[in-house]
N, C-alpha and C positions, 0 to 999 in steps of 0.2 A: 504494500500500500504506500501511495506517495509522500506522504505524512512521515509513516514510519523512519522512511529513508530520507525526508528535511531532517527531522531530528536528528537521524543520527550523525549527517553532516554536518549537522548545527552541533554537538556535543563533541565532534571531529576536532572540525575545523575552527568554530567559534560561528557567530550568528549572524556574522555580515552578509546582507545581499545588495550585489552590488545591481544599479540601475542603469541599464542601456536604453534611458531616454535620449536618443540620440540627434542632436540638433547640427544642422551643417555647420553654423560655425565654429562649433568643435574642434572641427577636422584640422590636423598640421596640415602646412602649405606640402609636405609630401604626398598627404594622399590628395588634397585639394588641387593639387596645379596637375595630376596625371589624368590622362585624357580615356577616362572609362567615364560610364555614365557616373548618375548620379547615386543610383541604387548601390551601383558597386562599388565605390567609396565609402558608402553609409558602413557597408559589410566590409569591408576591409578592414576598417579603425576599430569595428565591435569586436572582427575576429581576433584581433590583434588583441584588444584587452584582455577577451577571454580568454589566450593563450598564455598570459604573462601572470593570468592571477587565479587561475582556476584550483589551485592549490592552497589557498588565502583564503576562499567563498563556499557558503553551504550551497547560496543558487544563485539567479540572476533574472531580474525583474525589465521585463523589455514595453515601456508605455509604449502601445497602441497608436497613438494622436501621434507622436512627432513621425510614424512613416506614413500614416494615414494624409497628412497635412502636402505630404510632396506626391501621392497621388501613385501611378501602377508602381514608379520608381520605388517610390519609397516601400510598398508593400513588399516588393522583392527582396528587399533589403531585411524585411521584417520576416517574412518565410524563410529567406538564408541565416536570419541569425539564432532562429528558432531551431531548425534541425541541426545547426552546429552545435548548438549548446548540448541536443539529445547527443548527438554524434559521439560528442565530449564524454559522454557521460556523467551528464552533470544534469540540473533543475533547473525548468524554465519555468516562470512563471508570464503569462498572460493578460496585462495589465487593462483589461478592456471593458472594466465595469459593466458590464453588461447588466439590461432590467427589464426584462420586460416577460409575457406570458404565455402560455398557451401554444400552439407550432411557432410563434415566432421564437420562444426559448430554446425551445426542440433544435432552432436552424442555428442558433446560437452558440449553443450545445457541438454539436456536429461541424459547425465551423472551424471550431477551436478545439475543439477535441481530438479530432478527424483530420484528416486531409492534410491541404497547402500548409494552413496557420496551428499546427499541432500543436500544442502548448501539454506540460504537465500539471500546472495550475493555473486557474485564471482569476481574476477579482470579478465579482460582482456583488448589485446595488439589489437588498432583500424588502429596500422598503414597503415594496408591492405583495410582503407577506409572500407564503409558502411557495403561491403559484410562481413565482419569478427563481422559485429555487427547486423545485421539484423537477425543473424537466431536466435539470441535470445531473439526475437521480442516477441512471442507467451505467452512467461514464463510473461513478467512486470507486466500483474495487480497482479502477489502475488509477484515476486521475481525484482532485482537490476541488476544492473552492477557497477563496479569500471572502467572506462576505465583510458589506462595510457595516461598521458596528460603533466606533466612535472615533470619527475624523475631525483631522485638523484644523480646517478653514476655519477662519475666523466666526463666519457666520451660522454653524452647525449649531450654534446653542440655540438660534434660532428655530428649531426642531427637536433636535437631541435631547436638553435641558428640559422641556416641556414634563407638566407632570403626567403621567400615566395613571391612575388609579392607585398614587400615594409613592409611587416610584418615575423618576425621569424617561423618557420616550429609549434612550440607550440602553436602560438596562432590562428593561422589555423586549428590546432587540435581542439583550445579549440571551436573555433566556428562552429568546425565538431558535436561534441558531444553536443553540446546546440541545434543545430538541428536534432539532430537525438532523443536529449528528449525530443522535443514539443510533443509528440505525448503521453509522459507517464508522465504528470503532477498529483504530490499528491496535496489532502488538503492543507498540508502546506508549498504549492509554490516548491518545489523540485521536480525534478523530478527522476523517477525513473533508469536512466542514471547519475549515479555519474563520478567524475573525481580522480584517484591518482595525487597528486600533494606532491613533497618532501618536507619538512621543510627545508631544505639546502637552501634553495632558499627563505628564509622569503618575500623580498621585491617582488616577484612574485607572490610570494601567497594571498597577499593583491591585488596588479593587479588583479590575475584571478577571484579570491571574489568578485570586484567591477564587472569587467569585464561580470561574469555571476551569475547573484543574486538567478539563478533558477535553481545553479549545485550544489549538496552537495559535497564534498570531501573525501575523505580516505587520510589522510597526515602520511604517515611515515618519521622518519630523525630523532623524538624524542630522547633524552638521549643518548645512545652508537652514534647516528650519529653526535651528536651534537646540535641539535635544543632543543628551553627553552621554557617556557612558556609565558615567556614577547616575544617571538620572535609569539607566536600566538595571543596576546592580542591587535595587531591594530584589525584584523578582527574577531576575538571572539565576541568583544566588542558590535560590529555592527549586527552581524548575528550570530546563531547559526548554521555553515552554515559544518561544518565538527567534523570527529571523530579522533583523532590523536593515531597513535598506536603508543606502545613501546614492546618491544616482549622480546632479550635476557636480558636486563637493567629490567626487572621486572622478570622473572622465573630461573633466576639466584643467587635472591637475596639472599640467602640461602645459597651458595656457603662460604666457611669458616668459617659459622656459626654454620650452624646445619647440622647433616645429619640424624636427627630423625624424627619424625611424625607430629613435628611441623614448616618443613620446609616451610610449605605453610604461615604461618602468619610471617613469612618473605618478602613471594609473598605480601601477601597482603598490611602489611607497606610499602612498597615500591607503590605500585599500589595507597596507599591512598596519598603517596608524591607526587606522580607523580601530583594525580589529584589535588591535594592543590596547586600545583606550578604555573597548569593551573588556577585555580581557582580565585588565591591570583590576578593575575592581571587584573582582569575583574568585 
């Protein structure tokens, strides 16, 4: 089960995952000035990273929007960076929120499951209750879900914080998605129904940790959002119970440094910071 095997690379390796949100101006002028497309540069620089740190990383979180946004190119780039990582043998997660119901979930499902855009986890949005999560019921004994459960944006408390019948709209949620993973419990206690939870929110994330000991996490907020390593070391400490991603604050790293061939062990000292940071307090 997929779960099982984040954990155990998360207890490996440590719980970085790193994000291959990839924006053209990233690119060094090396892969930048060479005359391939556009797609094939996006996959060169990702492949390059994932070559230089895949030893460093439990998985590697690839948003959806920044190849969506440059159109067939960029998808291709999104399909090539996706079977590399299976290739690797490593975990990819699918960052494409997806929400909706009914055969369109079904296609959702199947897109990302299946085929071109295979993904071993994907994120999606359960606010549409069961039906938005149920059609990707079929996929759990190989593949995950991230559902969002309490994110970062400023504006979520606009929803999230709401009372529920004596409890906030989140934690309603979270007891949504603790029931809806009874049914796809791994080996080692997780189930195959994860939750997004921001690091913004430190003293909640221990809450939700204590709260449900059988949800694995995807925690973004790390570095550029602000969230530290001592801010994950109450519930690191206890469980190994999430993978915390950092995406432009690691493929950035390079940026006024180099723009030559060894931009990526750049990526990588930075990836190894990251995860010492986490490390050092636990």
């Amino acid at each position: 089960m997929i779960m099982d095997r984040l954990y155990d690379k998360a207890k490996k390796r440590g719980p970085v995952c790193l994000g291959l949100d990839t924006d053209l101006s990233y690119l060094p002028a090396c892969i930048a000035k060479e005359k391939i497309s556009t797609g094939e540069q996006l996959f060169r620089f990702n492949k390059e990273i994932i070559d230089q740190t895949k030893d460093l990383v439990a998985c590697y979180k690839v948003q959806i929007a920044y190849y969506e946004a440059l159109g067939m190119e960029g998808m291709e780039a999104y399909r090539q960076t996706m079977a590399y990582i299976r290739q690797q043998g490593e975990i990819s997660i699918g960052d494409v929120k997806r929400g909706d119901i009914a055969a369109t979930a079904q296609k959702y499902a199947k897109g990302h499951f299946e085929g071109d855009f295979e993904t071993d986890i994907i994120t999606v949005n359960g606010y549409m209750g069961e039906d938005a999560i149920s059609p990707f019921y079929p996929y759990l004994k190989e593949k995950g879900l991230f559902v969002l459960l309490r994110t970062s944006n400023k504006s979520a408390v606009d929803l999230q914080d709401v009372d529920a019948g004596g409890q906030k709209v989140f934690l309603h949620m979270g007891d949504l998605i603790a029931t809806w993973g009874k049914a796809f419990m791994g080996d080692s206690g997780f189930s195959a129904i994860g939750a997004v939870v921001g690091l913004t929110y430190p003293e909640e994330f221990e809450l939700l940790a204590q709260t449900y000991p059988n949800m694995f996490f995807l925690v973004p907020g790390y570095g550029a959002q602000g969230g530290t390593g001592k801010d994950l070391a109450r519930v690191l400490k206890k469980s190994s119970c999430a993978v915390v991603n950092s995406s432009r604050g690691l493929i950035t790293a390079h940026k006024g440094k180099s723009d030559d061939w060894d931009f990526a062990q750049y990526v990588r000292t930075a990836t190894f910071t990251m995860k010492e940071d986490i490390v050092s307090w636990l």
